[in-house]
DSSP file (Angstrom, degrees, kcal/mol; ACC not computed):
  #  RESIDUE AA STRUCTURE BP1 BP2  ACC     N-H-->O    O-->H-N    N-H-->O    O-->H-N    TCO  KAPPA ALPHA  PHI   PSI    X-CA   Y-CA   Z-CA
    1    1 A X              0   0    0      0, 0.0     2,-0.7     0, 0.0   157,-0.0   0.000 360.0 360.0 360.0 161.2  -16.4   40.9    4.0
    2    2 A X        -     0   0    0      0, 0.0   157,-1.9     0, 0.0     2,-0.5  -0.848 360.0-147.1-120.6 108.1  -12.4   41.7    3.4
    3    3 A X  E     -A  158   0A   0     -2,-0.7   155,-0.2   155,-0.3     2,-0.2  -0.655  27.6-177.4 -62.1 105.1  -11.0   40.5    0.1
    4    4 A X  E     -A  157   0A   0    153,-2.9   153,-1.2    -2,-0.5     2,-0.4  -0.410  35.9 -87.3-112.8-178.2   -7.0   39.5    1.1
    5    5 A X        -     0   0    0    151,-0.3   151,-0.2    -2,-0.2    -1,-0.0  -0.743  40.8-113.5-101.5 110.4   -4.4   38.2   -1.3
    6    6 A X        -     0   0    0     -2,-0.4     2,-0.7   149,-0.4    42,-0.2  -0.493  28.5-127.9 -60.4 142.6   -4.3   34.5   -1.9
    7    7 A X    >>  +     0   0    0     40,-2.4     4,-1.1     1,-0.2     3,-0.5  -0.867  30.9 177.6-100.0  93.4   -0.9   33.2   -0.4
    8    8 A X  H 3> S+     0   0    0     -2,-0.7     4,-1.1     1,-0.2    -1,-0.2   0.805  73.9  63.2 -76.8 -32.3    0.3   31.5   -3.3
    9    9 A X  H 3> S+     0   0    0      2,-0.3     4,-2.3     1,-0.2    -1,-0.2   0.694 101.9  45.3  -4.1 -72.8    3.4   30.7   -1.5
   10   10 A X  H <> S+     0   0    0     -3,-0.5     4,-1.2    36,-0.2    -1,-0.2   0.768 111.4  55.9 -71.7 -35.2    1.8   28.6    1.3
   11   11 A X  H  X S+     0   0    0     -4,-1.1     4,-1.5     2,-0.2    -2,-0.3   0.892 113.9  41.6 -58.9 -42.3   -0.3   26.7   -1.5
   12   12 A X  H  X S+     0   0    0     -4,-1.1     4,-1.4     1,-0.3     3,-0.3   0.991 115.7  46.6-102.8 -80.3    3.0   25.8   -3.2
   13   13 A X  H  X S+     0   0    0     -4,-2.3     4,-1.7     1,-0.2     3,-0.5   0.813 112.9  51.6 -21.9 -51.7    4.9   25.0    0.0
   14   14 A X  H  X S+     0   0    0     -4,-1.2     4,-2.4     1,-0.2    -2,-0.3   0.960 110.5  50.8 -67.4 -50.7    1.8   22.7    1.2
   15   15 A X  H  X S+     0   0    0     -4,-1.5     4,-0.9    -3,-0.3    -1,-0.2   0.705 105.0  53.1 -16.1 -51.6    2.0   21.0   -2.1
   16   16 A X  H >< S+     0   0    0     -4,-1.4     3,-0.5    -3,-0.5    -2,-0.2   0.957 110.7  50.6 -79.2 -52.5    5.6   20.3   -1.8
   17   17 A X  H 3< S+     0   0    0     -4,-1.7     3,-0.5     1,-0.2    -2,-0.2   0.808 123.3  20.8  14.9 -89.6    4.9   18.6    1.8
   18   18 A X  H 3< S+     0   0    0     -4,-2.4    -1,-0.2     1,-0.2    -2,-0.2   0.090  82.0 104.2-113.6  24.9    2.2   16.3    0.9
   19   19 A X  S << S+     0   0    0     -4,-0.9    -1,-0.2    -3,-0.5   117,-0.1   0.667  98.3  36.5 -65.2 -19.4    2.2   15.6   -2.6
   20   20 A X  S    S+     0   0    0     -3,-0.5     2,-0.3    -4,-0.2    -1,-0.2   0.362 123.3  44.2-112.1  10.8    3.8   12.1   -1.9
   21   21 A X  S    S-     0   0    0     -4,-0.0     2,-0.3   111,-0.0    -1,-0.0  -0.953  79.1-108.2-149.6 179.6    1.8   11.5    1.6
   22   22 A X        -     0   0    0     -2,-0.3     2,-0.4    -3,-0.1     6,-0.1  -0.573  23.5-142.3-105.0 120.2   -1.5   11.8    3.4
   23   23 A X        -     0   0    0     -2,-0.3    19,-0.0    -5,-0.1    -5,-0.0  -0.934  23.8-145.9 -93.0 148.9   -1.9   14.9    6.3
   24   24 A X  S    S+     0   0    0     -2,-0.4    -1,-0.1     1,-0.2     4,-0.1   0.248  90.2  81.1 -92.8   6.2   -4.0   12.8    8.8
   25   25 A X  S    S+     0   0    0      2,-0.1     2,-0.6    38,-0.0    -1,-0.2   0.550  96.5  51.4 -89.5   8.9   -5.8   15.7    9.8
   26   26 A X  S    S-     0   0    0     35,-0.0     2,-0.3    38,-0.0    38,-0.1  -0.883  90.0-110.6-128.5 167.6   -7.8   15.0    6.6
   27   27 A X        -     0   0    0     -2,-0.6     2,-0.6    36,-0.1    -4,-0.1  -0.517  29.9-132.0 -79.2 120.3   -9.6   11.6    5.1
   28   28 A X        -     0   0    0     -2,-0.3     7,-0.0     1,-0.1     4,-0.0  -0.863  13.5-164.8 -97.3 131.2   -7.9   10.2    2.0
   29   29 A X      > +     0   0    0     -2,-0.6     5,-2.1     2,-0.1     2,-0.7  -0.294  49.0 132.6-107.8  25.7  -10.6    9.6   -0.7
   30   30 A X  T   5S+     0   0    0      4,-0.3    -2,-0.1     1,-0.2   102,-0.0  -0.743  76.3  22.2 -86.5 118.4   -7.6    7.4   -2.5
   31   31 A X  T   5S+     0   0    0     -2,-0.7    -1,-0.2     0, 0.0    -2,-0.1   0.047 121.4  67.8 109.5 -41.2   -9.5    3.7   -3.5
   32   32 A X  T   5S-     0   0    0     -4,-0.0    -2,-0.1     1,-0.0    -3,-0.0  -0.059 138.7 -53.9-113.3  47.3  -13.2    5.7   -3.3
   33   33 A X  T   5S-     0   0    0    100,-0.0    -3,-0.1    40,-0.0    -4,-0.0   0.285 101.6 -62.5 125.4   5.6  -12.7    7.9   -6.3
   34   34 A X      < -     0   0    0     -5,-2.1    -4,-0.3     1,-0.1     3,-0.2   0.289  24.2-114.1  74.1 167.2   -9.3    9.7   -5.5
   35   35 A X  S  > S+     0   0    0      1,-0.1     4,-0.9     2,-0.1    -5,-0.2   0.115  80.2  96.1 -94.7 -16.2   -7.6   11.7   -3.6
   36   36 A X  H  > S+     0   0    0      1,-0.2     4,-2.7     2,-0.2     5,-0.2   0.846  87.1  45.1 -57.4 -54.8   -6.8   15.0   -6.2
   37   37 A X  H  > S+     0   0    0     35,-0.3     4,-1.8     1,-0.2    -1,-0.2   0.901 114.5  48.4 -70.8 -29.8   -9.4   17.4   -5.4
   38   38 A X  H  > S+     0   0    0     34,-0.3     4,-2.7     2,-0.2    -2,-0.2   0.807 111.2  60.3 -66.3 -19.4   -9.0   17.0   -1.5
   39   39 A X  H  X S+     0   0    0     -4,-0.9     4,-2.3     2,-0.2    -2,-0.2   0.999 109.3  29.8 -42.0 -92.7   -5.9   17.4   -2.5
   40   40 A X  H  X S+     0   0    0     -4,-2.7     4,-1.8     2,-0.2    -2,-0.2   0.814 115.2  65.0 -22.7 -52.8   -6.0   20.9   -4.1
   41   41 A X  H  X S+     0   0    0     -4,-1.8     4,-3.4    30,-0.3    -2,-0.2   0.981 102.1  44.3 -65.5 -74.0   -8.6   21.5   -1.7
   42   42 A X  H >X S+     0   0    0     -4,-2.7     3,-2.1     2,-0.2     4,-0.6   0.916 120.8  44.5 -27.6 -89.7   -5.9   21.1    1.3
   43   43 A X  H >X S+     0   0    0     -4,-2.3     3,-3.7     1,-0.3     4,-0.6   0.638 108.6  51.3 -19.7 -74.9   -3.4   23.3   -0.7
   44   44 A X  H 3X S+     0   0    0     -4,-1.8     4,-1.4     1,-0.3    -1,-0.3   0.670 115.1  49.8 -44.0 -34.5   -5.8   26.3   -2.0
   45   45 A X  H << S+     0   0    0     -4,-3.4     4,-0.4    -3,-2.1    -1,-0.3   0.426  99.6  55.0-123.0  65.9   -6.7   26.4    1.7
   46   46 A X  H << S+     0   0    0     -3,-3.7   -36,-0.2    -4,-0.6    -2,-0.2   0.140 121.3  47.7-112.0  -7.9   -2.8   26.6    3.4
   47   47 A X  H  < S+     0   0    0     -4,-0.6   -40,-2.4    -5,-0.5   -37,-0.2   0.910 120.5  28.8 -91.8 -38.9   -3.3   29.6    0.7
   48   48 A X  S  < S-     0   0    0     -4,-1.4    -3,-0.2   -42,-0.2    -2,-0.1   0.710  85.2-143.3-108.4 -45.6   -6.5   31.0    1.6
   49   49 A X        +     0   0    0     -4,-0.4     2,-0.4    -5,-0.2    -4,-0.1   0.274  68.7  67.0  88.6 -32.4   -6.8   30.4    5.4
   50   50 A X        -     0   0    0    108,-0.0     2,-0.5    10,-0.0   108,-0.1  -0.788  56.7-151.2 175.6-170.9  -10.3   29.9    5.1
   51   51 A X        -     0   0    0     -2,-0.4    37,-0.2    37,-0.1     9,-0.1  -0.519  23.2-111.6-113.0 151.3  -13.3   28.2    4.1
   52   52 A X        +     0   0    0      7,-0.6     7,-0.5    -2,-0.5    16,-0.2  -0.201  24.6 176.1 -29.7 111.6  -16.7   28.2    3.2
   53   53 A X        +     0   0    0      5,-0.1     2,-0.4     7,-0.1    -1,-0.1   0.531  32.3 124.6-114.0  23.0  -19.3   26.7    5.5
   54   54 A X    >>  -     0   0    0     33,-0.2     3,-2.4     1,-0.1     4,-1.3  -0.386  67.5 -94.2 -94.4 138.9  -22.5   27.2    4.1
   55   55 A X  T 34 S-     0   0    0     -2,-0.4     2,-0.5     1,-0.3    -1,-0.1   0.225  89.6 -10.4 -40.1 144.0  -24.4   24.3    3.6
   56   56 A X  T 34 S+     0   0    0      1,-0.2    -1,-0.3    -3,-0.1    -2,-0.1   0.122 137.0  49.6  79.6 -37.7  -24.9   22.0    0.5
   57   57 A X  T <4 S+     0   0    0     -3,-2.4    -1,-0.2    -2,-0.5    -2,-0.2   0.481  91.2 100.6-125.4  -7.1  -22.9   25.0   -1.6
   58   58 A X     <  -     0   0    0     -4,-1.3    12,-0.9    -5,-0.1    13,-0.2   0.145  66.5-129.1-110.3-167.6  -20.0   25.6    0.4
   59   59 A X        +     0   0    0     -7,-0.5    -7,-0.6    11,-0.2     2,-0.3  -0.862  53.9 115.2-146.6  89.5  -16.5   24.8    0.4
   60   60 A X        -     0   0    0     -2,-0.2     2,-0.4    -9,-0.1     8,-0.3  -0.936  47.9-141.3-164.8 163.1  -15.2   23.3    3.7
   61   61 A X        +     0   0    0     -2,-0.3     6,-0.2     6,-0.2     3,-0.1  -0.978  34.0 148.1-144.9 138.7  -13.7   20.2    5.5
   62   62 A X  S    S-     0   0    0      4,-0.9     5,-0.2     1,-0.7     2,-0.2   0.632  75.9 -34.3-138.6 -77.8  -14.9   19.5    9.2
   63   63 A X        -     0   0    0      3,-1.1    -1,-0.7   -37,-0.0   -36,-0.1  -0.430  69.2 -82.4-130.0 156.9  -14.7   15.5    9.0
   64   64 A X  S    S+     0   0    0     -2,-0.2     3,-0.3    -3,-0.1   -38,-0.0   0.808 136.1  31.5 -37.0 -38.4  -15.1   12.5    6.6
   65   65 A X  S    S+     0   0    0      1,-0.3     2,-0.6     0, 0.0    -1,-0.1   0.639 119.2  57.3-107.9 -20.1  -19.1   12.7    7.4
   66   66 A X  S    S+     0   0    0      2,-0.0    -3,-1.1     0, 0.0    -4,-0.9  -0.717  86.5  89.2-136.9  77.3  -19.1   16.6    8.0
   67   67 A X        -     0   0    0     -2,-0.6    -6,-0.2    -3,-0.3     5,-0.1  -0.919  69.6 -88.4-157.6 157.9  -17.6   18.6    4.5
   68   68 A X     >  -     0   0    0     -8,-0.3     4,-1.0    -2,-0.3    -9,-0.1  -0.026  21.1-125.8 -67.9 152.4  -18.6   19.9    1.6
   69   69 A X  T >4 S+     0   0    0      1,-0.2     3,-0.6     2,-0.2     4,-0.3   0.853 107.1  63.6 -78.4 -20.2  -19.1   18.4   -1.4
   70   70 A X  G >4 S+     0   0    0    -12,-0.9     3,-0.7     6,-0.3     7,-0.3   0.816  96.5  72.1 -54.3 -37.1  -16.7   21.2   -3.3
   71   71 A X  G 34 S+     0   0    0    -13,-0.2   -30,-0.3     1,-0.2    -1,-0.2   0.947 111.1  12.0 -55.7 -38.6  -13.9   19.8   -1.1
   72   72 A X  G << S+     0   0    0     -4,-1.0     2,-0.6    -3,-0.6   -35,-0.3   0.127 113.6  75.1-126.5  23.4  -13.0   16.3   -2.4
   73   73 A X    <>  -     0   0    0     -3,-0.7     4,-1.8    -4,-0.3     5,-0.1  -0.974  67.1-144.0-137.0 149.0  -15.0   16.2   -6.2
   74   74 A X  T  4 S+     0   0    0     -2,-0.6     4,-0.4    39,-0.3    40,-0.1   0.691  92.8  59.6 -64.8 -37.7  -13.6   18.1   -9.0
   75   75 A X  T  4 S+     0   0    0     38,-0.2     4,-0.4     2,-0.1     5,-0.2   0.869 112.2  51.1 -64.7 -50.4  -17.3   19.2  -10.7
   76   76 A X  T  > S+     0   0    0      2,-0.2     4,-4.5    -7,-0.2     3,-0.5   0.867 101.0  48.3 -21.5 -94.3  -17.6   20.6   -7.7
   77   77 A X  H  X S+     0   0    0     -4,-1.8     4,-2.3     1,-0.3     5,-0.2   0.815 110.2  54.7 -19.8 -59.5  -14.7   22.6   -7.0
   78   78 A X  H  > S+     0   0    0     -4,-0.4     4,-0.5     2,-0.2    -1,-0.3   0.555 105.3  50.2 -90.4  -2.8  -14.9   24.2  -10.2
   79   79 A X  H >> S+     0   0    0     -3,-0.5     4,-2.3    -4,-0.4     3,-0.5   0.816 118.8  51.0-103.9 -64.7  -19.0   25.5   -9.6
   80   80 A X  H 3X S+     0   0    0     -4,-4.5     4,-1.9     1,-0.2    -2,-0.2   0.819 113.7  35.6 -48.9 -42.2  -17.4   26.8   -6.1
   81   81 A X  H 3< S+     0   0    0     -4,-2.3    10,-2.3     1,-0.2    -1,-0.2   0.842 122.7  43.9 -94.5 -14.2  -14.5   28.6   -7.1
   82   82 A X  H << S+     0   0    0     -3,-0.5    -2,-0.2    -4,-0.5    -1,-0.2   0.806 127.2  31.4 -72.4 -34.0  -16.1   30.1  -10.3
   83   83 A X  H  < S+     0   0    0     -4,-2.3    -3,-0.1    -5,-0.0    -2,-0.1   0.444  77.3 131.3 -99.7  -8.4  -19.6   31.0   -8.4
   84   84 A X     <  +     0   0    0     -4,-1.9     7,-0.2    -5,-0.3     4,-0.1  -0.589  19.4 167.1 -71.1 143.8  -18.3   31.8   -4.5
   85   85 A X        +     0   0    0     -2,-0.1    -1,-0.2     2,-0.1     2,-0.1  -0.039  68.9  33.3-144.4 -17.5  -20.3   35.4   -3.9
   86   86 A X  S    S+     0   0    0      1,-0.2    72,-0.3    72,-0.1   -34,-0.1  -0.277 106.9   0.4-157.1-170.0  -19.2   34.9    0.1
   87   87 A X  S    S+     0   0    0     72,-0.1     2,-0.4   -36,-0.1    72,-0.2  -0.099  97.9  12.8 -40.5 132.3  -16.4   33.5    2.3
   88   88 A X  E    S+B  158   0A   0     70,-2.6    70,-4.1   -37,-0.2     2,-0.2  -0.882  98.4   3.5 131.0-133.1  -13.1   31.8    0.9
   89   89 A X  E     -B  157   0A   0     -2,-0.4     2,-0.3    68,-0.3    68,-0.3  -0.656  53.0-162.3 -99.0 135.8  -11.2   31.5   -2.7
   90   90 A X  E     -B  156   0A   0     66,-1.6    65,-3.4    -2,-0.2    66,-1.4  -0.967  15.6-174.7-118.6 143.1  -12.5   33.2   -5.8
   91   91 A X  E     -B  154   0A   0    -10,-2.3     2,-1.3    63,-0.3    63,-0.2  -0.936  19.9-151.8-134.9 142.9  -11.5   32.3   -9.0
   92   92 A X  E     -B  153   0A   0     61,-2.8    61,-1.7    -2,-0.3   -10,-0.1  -0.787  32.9-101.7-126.8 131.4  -11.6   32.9  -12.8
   93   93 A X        +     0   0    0     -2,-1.3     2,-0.2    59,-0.2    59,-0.2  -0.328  51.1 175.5 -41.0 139.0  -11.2   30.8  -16.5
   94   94 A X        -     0   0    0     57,-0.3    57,-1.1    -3,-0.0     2,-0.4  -0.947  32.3-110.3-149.4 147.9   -8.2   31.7  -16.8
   95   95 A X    >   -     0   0    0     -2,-0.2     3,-1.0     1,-0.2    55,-0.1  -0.794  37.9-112.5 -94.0 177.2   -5.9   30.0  -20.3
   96   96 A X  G >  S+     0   0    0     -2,-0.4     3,-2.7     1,-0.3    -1,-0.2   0.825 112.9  56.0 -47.6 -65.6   -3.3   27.7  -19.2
   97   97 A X  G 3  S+     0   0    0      1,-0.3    -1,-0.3    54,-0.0    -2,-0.1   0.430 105.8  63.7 -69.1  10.4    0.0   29.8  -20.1
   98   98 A X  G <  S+     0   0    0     -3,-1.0    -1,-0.3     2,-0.1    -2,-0.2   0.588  79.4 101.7-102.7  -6.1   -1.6   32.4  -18.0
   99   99 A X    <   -     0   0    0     -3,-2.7     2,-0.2    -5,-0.1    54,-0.1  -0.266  55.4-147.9 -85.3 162.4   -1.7   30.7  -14.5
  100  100 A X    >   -     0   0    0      1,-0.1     3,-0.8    19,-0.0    19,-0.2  -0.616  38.3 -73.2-106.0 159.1    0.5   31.4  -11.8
  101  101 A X  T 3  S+     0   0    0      1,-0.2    19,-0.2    -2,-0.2    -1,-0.1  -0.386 123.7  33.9 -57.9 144.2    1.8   29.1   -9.2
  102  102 A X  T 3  S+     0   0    0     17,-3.5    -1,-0.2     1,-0.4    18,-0.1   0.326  97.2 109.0 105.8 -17.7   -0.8   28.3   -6.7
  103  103 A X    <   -     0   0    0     -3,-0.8    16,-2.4    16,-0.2    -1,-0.4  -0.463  62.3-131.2 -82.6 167.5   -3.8   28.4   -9.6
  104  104 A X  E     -CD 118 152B   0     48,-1.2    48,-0.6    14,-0.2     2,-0.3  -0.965  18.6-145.8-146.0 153.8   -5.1   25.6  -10.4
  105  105 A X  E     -CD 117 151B   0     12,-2.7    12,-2.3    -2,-0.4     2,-0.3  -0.824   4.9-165.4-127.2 153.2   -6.2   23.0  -13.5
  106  106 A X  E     -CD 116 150B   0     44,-1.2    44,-0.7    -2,-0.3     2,-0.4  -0.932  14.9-139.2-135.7 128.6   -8.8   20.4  -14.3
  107  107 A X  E     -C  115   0B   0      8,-2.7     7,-1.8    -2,-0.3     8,-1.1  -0.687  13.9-162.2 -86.8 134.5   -9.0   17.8  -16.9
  108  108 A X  E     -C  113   0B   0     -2,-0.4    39,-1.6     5,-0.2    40,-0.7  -0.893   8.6-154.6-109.7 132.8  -12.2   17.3  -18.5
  109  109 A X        -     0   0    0      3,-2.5     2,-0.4    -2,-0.5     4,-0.1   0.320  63.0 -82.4 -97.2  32.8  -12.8   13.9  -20.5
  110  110 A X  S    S+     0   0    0      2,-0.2    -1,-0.1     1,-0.1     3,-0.1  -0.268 126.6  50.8 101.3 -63.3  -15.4   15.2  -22.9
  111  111 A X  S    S-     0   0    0     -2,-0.4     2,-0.2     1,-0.2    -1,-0.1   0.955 116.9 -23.6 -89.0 -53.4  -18.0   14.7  -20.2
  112  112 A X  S    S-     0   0    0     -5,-0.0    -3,-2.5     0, 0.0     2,-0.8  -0.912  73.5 -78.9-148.1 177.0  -17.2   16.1  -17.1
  113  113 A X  E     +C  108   0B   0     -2,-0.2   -39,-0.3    -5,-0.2    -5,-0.2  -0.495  41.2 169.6-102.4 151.2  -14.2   17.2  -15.1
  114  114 A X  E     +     0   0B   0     -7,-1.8     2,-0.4    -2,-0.8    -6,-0.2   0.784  57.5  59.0-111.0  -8.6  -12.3   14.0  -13.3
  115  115 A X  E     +C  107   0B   0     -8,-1.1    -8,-2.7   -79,-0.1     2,-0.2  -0.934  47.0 179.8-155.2 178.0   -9.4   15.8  -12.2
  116  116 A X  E     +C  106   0B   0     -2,-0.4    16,-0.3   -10,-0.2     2,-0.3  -0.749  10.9 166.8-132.5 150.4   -7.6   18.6  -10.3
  117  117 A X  E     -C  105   0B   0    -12,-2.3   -12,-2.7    -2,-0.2     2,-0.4  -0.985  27.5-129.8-165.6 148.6   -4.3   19.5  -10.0
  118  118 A X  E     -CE 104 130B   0     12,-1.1    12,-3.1    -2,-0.3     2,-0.4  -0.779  28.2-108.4-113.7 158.9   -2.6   22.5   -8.6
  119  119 A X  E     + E   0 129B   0    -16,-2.4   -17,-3.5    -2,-0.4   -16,-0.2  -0.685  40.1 162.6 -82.9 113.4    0.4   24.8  -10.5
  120  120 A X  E     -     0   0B   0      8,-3.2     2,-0.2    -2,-0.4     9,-0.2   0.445  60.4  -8.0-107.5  -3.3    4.1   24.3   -8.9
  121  121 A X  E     - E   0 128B   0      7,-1.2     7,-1.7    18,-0.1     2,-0.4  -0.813  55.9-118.2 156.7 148.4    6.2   25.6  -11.5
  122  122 A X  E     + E   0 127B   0      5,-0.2     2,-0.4    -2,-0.2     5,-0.2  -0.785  24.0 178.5 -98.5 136.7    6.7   26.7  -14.7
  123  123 A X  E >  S- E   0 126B   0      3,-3.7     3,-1.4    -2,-0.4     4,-0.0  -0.801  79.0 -28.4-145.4 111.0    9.2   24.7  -17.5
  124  124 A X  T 3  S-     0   0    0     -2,-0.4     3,-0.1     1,-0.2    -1,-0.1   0.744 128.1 -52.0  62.7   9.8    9.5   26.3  -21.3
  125  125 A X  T 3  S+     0   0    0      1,-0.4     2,-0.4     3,-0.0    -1,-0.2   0.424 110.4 131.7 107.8 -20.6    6.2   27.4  -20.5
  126  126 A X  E <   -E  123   0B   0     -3,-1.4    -3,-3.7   -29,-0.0     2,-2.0  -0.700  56.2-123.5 -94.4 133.3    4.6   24.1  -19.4
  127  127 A X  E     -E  122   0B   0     -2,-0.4    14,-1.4    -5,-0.2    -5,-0.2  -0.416  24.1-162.1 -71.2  84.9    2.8   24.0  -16.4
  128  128 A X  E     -EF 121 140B   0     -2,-2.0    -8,-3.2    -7,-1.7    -7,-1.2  -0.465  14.4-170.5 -86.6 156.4    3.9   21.6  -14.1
  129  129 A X  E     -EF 119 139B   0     10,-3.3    10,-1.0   -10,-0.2     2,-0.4  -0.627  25.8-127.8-124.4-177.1    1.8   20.5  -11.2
  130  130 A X  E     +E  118   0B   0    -12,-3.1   -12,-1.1     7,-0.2     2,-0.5  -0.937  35.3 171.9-139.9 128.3    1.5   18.7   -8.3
  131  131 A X  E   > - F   0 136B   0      5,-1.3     5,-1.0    -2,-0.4     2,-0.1  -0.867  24.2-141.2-143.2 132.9   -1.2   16.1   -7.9
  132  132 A X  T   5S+     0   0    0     -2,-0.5     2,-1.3   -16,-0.3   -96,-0.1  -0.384  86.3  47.3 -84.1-174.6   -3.0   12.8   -5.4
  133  133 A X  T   5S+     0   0    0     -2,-0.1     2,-0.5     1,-0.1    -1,-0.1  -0.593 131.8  27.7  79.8 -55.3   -4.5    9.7   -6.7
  134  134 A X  T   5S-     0   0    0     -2,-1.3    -3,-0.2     2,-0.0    -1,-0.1  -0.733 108.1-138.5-107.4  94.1   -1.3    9.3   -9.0
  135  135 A X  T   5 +     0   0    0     -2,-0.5     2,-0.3    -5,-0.1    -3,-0.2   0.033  36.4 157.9 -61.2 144.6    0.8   11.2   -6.6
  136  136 A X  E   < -F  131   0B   0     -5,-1.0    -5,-1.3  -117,-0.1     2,-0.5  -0.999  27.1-161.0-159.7 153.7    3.3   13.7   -8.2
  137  137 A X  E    S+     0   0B   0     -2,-0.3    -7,-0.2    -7,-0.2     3,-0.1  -0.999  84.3   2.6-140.3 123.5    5.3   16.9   -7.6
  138  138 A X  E    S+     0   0B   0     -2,-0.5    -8,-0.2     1,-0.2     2,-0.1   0.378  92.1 164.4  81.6  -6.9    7.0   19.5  -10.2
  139  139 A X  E     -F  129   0B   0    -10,-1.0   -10,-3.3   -11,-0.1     2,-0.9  -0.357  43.4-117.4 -51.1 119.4    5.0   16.9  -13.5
  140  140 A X  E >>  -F  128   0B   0    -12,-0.2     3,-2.3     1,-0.1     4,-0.6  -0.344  12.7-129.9 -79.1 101.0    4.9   18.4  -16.3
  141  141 A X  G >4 S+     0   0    0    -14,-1.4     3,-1.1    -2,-0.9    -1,-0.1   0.542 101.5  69.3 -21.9 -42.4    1.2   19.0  -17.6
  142  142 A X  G 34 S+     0   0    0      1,-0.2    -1,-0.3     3,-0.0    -2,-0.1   0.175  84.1  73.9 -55.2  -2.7    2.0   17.6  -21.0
  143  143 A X  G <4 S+     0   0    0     -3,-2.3     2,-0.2     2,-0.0    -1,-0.2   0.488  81.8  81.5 -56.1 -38.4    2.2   14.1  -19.5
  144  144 A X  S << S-     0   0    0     -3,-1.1     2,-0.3    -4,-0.6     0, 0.0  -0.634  71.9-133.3-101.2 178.1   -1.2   13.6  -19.0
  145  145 A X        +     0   0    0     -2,-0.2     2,-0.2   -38,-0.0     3,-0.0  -0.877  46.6 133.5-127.9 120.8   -4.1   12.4  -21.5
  146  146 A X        -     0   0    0     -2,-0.3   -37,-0.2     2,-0.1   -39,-0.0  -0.940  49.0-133.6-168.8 142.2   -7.2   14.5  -21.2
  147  147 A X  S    S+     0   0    0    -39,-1.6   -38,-0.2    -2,-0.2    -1,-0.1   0.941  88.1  10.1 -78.9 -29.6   -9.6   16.2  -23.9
  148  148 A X        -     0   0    0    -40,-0.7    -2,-0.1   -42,-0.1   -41,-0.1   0.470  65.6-155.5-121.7-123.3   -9.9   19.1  -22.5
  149  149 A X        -     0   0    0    -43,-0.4     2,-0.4     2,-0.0   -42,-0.2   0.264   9.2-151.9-158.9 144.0   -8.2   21.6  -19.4
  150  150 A X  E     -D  106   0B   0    -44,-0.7   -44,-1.2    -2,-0.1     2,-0.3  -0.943   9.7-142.5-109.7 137.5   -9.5   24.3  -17.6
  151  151 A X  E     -D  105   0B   0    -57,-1.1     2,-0.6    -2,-0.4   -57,-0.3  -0.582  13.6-167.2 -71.4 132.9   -7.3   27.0  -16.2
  152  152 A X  E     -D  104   0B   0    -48,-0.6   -48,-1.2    -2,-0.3     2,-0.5  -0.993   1.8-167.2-113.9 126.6   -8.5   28.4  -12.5
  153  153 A X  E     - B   0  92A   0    -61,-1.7   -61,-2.8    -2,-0.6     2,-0.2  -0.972  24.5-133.2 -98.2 129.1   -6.6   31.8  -11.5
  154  154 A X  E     - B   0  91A   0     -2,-0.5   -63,-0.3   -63,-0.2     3,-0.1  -0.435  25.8-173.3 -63.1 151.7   -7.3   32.3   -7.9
  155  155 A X  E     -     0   0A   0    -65,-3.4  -149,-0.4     1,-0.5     2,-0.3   0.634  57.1 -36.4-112.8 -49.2   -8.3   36.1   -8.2
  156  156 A X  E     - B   0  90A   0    -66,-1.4   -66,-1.6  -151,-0.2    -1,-0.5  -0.923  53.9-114.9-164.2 156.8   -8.7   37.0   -4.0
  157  157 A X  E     -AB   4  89A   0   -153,-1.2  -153,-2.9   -68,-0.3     2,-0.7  -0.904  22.5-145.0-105.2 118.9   -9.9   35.3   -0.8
  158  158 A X  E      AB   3  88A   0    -70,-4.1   -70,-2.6    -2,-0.3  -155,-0.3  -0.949 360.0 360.0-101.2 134.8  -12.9   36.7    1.0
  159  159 A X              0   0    0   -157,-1.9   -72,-0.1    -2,-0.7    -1,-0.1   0.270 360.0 360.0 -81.5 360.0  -12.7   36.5    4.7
């Protein structure tokens, strides 16, 4: 496999696009448990180029009835990008005032994590992001209410 350079660029750009609307080549999961990680999911791959298909573990969007469960949940996501061995995005804990644009963060509530949101800018040092379910572009991470956040740095994309 060839480990390329995640295009942080294209994540950012894709971000800017459709952070206040829907691309219709994908299912919005807004109303059944939101819309954030498919979000990200979209973004990370207009960065990456491409995705995972192996069953049950993978990271991939085909359909509504035919994708992975790392595409649209947040728990998910984060087991994928921390544990992919194979094709797509690799990633690493990374803290917060270390991510780049194009990385991305997840709120945990104590239990588990409920949502995802990808890095569009930096302001004083605060991460703003860009985020579905309460759709938002350039928001400054220190607006939302969460116990916890994890930093992802994307590291490399294996093709």
């Amino acid at each position: 496999m060839k480990s390329e350079e995640y295009n942080r660029q294209a994540a950012i750009e894709y971000a800017e696009k459709w952070a206040f609307g829907r691309n219709s080549d994908y299912m919005s999961f807004d109303g059944i448990g939101g819309d954030c990680t498919n979000f990200v999911s979209q973004c990370i791959f207009a960065g990456s180029g491409v995705m995972n298909y192996t069953k049950d573990t993978g990271w991939y969007y085909k359909s509504p009835d035919d994708r992975a469960a790392a595409w649209s949940s947040a728990e998910f996501l984060n087991k994928f990008l921390l544990n992919n061995k194979s094709a797509g995005p690799h990633a690493k804990t990374t803290p917060i005032a270390s991510l780049l644009n194009g990385d991305i963060i997840q709120l945990h509530n104590g239990m588990r994590f409920y949502h995802t949101l990808i890095v569009v800018g930096l302001s004083a040092g605060i991460p703003l992001v860009a985020a579905h379910t309460d759709d938002s572009y350039m928001r400054p991470l220190s607006t939302y209410y969460y116990v916890s956040a994890q930093g992802l740095h994307i590291t490399e994309t294996y093709k």
